[in-house]
mmCIF file of the N, C-alpha and C atoms, coordinates in Angstrom:
data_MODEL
# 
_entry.id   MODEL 
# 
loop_
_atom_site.group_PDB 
_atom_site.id 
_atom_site.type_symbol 
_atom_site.label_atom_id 
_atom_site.label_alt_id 
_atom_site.label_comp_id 
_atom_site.label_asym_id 
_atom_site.label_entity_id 
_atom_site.label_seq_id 
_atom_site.pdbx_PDB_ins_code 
_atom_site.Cartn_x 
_atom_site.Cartn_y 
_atom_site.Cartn_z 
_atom_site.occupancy 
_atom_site.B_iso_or_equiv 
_atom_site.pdbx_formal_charge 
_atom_site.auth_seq_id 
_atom_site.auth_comp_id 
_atom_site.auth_asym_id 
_atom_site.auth_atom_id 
_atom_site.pdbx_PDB_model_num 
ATOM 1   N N  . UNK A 1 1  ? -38.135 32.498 10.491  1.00 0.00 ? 1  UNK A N  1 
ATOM 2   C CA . UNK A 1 1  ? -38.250 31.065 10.531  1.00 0.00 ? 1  UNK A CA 1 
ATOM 3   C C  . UNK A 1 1  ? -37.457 30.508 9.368   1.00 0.00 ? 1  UNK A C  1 
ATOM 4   N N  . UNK A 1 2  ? -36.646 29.065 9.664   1.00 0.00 ? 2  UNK A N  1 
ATOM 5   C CA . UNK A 1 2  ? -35.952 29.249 8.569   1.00 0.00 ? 2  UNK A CA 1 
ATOM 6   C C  . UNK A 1 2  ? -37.115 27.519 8.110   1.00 0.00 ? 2  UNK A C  1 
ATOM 7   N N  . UNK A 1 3  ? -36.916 27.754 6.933   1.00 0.00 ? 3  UNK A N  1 
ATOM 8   C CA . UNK A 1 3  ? -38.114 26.662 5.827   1.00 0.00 ? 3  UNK A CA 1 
ATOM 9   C C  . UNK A 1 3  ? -36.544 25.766 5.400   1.00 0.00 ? 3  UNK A C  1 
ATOM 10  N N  . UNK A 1 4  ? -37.328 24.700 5.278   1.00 0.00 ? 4  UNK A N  1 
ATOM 11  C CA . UNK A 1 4  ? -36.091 23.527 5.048   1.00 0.00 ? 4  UNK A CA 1 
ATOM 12  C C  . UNK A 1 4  ? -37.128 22.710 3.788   1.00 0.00 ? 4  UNK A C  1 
ATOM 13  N N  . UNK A 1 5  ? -36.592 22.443 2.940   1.00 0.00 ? 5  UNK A N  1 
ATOM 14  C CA . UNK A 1 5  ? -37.050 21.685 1.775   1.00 0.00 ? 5  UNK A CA 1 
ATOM 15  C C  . UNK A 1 5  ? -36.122 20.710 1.103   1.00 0.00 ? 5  UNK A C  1 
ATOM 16  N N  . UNK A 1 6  ? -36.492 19.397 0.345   1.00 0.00 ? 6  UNK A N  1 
ATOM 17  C CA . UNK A 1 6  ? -35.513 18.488 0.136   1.00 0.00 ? 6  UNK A CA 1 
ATOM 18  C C  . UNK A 1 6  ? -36.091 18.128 -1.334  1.00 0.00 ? 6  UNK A C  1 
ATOM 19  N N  . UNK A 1 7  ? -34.971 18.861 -2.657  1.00 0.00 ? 7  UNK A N  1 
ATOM 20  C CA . UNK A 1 7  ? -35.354 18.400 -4.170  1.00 0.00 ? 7  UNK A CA 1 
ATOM 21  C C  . UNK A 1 7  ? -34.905 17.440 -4.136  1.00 0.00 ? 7  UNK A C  1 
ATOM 22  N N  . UNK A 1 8  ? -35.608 16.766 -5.167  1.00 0.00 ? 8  UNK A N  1 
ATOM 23  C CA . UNK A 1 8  ? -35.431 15.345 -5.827  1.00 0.00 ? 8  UNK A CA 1 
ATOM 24  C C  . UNK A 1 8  ? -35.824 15.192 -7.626  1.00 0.00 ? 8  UNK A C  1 
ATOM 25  N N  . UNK A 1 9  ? -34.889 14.942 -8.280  1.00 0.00 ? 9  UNK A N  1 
ATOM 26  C CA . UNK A 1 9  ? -35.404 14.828 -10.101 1.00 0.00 ? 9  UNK A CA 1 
ATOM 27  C C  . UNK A 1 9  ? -34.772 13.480 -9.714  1.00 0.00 ? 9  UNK A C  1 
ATOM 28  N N  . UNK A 1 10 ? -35.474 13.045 -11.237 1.00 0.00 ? 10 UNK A N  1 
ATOM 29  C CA . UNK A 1 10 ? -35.336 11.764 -12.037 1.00 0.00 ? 10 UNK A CA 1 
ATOM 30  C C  . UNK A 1 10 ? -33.904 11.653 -12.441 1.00 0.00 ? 10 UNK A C  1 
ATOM 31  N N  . UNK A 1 11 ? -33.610 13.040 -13.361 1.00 0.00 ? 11 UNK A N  1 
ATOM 32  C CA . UNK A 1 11 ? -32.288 12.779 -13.996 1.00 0.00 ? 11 UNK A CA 1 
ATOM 33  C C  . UNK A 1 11 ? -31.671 14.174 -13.996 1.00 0.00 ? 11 UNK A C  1 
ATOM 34  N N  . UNK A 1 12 ? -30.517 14.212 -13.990 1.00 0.00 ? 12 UNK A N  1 
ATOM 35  C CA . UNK A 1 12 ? -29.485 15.437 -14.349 1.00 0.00 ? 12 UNK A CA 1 
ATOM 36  C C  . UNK A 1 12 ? -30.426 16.526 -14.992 1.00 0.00 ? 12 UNK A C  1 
ATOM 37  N N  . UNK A 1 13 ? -30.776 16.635 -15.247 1.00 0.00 ? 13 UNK A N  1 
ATOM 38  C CA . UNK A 1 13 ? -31.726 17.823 -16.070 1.00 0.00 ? 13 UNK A CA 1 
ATOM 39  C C  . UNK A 1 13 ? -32.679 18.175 -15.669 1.00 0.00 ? 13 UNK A C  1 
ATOM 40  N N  . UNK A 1 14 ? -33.607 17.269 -15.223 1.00 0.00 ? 14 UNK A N  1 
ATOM 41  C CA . UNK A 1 14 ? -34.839 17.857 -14.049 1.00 0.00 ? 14 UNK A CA 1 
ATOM 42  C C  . UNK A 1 14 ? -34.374 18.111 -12.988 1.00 0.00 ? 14 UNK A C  1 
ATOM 43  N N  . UNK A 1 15 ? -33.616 17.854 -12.191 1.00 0.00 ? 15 UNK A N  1 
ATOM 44  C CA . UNK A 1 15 ? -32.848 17.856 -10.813 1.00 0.00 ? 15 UNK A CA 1 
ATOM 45  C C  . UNK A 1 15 ? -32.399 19.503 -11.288 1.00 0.00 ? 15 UNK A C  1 
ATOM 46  N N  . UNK A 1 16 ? -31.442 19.594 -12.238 1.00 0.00 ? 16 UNK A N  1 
ATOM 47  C CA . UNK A 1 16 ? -31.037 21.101 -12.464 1.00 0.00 ? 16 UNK A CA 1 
ATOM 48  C C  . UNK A 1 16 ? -31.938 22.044 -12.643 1.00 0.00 ? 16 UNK A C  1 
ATOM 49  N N  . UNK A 1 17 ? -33.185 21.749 -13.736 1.00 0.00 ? 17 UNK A N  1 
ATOM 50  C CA . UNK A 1 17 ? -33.922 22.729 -13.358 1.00 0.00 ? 17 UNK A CA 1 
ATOM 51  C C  . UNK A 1 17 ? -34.494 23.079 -11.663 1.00 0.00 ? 17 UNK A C  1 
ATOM 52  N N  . UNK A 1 18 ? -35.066 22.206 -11.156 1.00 0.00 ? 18 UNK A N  1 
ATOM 53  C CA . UNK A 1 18 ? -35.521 22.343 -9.709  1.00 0.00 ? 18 UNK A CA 1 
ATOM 54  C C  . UNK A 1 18 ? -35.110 23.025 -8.674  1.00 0.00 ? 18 UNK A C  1 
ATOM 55  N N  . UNK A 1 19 ? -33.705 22.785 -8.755  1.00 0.00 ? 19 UNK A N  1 
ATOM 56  C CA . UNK A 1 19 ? -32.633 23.452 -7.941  1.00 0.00 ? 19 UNK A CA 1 
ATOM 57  C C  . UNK A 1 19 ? -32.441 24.813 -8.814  1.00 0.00 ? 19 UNK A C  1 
ATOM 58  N N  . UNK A 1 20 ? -32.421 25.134 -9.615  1.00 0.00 ? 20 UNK A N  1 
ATOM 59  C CA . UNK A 1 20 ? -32.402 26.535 -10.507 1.00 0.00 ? 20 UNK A CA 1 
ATOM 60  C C  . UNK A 1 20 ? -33.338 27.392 -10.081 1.00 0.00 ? 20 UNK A C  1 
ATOM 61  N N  . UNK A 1 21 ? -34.482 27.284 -10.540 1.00 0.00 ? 21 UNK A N  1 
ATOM 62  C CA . UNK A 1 21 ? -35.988 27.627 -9.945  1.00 0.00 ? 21 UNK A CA 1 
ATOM 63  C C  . UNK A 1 21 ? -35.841 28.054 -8.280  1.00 0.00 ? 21 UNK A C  1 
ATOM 64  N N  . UNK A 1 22 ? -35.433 26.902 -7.667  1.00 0.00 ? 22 UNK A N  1 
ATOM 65  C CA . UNK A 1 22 ? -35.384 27.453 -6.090  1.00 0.00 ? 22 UNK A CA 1 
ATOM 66  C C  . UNK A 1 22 ? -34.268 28.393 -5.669  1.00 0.00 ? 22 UNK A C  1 
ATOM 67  N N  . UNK A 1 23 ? -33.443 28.192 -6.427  1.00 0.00 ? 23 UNK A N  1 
ATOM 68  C CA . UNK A 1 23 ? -32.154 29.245 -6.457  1.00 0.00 ? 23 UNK A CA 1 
ATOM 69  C C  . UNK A 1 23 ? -32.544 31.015 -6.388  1.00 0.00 ? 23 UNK A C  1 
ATOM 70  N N  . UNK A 1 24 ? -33.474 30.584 -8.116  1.00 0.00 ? 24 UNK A N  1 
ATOM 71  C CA . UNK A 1 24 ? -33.978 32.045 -7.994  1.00 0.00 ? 24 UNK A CA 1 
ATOM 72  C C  . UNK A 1 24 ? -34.772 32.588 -7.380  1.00 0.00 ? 24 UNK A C  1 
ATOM 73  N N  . UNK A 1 25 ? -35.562 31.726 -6.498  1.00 0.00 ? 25 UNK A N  1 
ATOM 74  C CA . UNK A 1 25 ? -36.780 32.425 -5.353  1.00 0.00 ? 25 UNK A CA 1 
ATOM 75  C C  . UNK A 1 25 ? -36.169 32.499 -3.757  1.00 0.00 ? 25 UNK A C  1 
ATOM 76  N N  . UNK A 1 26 ? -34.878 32.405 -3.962  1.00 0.00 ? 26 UNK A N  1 
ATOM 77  C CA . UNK A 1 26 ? -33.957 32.503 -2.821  1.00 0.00 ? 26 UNK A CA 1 
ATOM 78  C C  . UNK A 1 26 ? -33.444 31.747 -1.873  1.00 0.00 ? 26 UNK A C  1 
ATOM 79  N N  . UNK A 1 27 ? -33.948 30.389 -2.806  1.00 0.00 ? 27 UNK A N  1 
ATOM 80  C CA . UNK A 1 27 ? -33.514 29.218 -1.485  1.00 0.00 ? 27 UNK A CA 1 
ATOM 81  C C  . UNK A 1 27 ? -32.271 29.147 -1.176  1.00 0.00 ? 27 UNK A C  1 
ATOM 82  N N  . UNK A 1 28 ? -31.326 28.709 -0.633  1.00 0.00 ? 28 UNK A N  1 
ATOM 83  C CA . UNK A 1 28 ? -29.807 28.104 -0.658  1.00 0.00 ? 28 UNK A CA 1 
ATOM 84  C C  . UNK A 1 28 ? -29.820 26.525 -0.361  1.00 0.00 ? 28 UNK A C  1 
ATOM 85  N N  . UNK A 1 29 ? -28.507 26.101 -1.335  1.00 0.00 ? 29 UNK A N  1 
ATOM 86  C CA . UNK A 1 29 ? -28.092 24.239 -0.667  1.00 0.00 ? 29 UNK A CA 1 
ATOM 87  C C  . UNK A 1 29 ? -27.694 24.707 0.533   1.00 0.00 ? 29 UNK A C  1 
ATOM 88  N N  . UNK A 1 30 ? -27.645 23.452 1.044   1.00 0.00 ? 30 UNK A N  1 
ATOM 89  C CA . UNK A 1 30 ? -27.375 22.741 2.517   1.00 0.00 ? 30 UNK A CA 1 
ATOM 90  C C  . UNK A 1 30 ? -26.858 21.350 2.454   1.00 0.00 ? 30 UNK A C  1 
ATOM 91  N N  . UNK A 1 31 ? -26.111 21.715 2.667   1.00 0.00 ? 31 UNK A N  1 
ATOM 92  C CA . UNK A 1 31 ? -25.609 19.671 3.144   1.00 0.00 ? 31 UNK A CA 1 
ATOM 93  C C  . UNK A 1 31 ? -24.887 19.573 1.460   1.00 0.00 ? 31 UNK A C  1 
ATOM 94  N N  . UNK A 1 32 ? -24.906 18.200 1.038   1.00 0.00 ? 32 UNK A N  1 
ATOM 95  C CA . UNK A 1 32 ? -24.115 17.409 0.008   1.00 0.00 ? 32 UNK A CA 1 
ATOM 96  C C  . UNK A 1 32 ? -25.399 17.034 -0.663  1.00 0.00 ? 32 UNK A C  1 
ATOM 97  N N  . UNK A 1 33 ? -25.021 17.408 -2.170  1.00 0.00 ? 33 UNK A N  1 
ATOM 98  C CA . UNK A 1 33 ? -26.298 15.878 -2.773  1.00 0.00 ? 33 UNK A CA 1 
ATOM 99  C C  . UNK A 1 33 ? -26.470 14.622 -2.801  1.00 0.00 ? 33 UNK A C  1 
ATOM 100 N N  . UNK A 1 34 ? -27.008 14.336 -3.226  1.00 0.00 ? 34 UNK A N  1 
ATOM 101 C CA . UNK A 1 34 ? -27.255 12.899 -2.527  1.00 0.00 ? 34 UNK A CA 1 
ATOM 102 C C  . UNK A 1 34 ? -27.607 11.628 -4.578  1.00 0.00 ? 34 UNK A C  1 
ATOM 103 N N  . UNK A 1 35 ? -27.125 10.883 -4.458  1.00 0.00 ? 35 UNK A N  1 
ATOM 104 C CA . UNK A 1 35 ? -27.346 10.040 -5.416  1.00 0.00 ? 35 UNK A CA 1 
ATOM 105 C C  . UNK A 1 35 ? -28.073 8.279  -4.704  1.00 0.00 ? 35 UNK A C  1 
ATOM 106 N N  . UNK A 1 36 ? -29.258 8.150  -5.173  1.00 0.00 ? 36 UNK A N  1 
ATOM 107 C CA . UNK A 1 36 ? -30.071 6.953  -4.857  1.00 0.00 ? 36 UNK A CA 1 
ATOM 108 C C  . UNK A 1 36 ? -30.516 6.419  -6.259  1.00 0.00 ? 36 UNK A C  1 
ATOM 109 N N  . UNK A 1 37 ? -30.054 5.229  -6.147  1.00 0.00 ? 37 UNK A N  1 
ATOM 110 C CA . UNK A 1 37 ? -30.500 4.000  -7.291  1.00 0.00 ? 37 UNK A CA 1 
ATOM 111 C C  . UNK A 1 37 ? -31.790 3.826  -6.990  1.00 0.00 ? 37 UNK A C  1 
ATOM 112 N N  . UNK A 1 38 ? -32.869 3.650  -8.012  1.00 0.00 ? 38 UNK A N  1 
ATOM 113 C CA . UNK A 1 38 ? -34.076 3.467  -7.927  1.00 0.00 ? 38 UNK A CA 1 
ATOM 114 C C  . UNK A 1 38 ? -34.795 2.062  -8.841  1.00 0.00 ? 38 UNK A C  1 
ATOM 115 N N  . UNK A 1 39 ? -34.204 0.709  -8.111  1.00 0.00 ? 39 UNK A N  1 
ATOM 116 C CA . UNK A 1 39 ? -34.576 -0.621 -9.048  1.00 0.00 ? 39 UNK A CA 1 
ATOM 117 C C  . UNK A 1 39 ? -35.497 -0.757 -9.378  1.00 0.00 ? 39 UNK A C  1 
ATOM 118 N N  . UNK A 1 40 ? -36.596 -0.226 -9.023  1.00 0.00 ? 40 UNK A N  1 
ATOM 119 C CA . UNK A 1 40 ? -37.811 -0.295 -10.237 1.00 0.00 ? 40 UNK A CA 1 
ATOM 120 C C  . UNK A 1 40 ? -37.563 0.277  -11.448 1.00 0.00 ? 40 UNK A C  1 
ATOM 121 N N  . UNK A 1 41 ? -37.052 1.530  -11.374 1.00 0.00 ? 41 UNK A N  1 
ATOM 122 C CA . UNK A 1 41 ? -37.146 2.082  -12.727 1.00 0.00 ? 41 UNK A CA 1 
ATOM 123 C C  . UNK A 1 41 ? -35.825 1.920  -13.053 1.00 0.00 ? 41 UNK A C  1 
ATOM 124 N N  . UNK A 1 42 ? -34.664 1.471  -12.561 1.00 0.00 ? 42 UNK A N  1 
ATOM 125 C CA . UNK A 1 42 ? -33.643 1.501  -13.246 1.00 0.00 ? 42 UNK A CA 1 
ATOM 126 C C  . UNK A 1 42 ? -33.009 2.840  -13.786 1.00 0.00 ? 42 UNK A C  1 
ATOM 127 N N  . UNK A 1 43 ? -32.855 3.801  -12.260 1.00 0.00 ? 43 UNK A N  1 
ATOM 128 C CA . UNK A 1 43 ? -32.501 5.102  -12.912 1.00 0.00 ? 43 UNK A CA 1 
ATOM 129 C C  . UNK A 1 43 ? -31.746 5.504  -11.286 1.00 0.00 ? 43 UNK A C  1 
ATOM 130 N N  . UNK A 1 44 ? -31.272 6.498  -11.373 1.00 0.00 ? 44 UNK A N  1 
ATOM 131 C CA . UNK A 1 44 ? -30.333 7.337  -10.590 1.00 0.00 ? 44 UNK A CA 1 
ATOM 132 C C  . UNK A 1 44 ? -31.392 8.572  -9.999  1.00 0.00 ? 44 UNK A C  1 
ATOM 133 N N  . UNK A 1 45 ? -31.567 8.863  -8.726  1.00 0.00 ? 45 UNK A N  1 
ATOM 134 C CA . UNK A 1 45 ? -32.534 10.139 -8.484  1.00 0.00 ? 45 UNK A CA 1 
ATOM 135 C C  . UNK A 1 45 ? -31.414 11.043 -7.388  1.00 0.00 ? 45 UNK A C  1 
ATOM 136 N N  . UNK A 1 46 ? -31.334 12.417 -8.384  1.00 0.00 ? 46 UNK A N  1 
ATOM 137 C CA . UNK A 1 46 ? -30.412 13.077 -7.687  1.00 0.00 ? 46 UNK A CA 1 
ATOM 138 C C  . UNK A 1 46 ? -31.439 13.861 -6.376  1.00 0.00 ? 46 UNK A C  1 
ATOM 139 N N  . UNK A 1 47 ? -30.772 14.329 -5.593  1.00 0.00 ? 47 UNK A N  1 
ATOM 140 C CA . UNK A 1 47 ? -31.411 14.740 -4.077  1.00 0.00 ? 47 UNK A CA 1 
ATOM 141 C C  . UNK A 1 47 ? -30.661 16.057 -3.284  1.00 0.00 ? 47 UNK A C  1 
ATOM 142 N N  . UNK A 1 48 ? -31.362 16.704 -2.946  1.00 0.00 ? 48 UNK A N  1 
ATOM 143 C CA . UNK A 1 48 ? -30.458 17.977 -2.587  1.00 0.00 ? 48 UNK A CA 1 
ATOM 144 C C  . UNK A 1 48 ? -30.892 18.848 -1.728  1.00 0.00 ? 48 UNK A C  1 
ATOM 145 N N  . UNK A 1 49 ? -30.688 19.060 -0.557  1.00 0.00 ? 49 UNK A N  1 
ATOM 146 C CA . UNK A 1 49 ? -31.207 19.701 0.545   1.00 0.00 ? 49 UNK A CA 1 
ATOM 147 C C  . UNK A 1 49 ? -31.335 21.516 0.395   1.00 0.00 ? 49 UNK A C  1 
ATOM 148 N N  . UNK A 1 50 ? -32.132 22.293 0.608   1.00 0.00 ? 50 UNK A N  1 
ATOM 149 C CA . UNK A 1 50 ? -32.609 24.052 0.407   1.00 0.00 ? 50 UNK A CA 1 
ATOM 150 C C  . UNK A 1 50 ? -32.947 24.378 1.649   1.00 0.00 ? 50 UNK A C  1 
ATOM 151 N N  . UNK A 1 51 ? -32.800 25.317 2.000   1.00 0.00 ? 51 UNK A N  1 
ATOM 152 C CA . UNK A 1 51 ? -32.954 26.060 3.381   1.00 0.00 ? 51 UNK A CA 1 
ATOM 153 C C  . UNK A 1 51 ? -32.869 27.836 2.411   1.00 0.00 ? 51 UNK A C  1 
ATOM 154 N N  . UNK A 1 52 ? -34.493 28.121 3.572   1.00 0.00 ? 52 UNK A N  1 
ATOM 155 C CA . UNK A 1 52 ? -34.580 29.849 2.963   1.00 0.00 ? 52 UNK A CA 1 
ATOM 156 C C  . UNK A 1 52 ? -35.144 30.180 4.543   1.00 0.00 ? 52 UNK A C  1 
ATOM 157 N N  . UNK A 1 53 ? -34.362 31.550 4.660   1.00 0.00 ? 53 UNK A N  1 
ATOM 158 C CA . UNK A 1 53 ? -35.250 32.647 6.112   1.00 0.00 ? 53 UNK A CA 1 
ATOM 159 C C  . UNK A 1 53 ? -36.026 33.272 5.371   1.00 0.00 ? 53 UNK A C  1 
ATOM 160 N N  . UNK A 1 54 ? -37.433 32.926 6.138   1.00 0.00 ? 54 UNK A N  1 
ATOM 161 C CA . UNK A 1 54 ? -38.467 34.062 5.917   1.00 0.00 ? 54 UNK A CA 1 
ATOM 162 C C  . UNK A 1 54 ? -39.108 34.679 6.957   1.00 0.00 ? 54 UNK A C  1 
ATOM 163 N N  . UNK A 1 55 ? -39.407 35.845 7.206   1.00 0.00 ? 55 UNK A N  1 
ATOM 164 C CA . UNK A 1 55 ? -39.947 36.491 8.519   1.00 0.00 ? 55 UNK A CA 1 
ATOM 165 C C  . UNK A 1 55 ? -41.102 35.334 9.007   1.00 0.00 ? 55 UNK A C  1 
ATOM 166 N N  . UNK A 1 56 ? -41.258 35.551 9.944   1.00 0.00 ? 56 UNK A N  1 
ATOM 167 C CA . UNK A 1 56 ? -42.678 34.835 10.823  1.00 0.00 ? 56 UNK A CA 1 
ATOM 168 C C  . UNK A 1 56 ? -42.572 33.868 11.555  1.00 0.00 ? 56 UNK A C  1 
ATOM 169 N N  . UNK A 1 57 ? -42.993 33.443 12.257  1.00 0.00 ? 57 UNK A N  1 
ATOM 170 C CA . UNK A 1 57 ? -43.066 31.744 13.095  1.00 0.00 ? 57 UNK A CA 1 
ATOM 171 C C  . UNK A 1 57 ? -43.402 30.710 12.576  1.00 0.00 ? 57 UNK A C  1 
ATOM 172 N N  . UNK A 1 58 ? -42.833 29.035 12.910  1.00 0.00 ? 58 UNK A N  1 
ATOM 173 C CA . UNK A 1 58 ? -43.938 28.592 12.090  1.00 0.00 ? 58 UNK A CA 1 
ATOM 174 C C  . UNK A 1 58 ? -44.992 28.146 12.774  1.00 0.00 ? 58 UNK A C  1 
ATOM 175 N N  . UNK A 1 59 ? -46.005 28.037 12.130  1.00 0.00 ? 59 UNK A N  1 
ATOM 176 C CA . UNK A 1 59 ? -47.361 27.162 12.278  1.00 0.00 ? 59 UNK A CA 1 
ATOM 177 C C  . UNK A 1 59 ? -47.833 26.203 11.275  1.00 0.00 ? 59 UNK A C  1 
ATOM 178 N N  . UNK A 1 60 ? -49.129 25.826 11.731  1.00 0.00 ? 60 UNK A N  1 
ATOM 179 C CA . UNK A 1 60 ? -49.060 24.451 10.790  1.00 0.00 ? 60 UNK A CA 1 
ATOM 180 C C  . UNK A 1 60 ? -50.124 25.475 9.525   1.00 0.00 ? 60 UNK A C  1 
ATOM 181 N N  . UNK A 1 61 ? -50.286 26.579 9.255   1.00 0.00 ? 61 UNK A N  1 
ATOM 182 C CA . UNK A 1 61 ? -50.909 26.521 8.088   1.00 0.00 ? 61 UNK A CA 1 
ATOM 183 C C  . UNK A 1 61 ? -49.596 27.431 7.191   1.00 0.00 ? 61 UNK A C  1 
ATOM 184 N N  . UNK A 1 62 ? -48.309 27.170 7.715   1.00 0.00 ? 62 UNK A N  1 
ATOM 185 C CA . UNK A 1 62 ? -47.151 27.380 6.652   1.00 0.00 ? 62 UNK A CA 1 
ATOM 186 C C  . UNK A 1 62 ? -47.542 26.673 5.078   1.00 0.00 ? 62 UNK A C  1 
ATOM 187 N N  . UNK A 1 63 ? -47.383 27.117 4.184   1.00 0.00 ? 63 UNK A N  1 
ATOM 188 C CA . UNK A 1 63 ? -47.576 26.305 2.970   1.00 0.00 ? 63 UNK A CA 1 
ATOM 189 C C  . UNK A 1 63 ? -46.101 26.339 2.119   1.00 0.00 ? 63 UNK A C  1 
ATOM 190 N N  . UNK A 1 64 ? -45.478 25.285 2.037   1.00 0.00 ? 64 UNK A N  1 
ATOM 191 C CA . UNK A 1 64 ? -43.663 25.838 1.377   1.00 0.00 ? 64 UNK A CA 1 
ATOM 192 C C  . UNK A 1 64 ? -44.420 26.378 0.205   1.00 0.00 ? 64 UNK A C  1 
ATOM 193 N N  . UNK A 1 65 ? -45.338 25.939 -0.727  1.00 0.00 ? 65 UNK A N  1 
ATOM 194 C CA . UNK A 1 65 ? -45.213 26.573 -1.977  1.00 0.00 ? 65 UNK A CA 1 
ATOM 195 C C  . UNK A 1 65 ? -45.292 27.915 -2.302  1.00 0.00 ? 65 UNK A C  1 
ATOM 196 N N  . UNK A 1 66 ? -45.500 28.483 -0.916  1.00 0.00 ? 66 UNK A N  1 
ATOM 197 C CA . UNK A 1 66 ? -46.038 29.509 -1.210  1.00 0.00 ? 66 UNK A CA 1 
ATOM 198 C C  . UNK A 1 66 ? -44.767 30.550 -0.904  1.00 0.00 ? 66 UNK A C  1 
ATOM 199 N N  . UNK A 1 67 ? -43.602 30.098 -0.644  1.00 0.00 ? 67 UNK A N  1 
ATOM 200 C CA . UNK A 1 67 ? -42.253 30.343 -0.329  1.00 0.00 ? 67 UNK A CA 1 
ATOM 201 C C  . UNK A 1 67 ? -41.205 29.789 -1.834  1.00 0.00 ? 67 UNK A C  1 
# 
């Protein structure tokens, strides 16, 4: 089954860790990142699509974190 997940940080540095972290538990990008202005807070939120195969089907008691 392939698991599809979508990071999101605040800023350049949380965004990198996030995507780092999922890197090393085997996720891969997909697609382009993505940059969204956020006028409440007056900040930039980077965005970035992960896709990982893991054996099994899905069902609804899949948990991503646990991937």
């Amino acid at each position: 089954m392939k698991l599809y997940r979508y990071l999101t940080g605040p800023d350049d540095q949380a965004f990198c860790k996030r995507v780092s972290a999922a890197l090393n538990k085997g996720w891969q990008l997909q697609g382009s990142p993505t940059l969204t202005f956020d006028p409440v807070k007056g900040r930039v939120i980077c965005g970035q699509a992960i896709v990982k195969e893991v054996e099994g089907d899905w069902h609804e008691d899949v948990v991503l974190s646990d991937h």
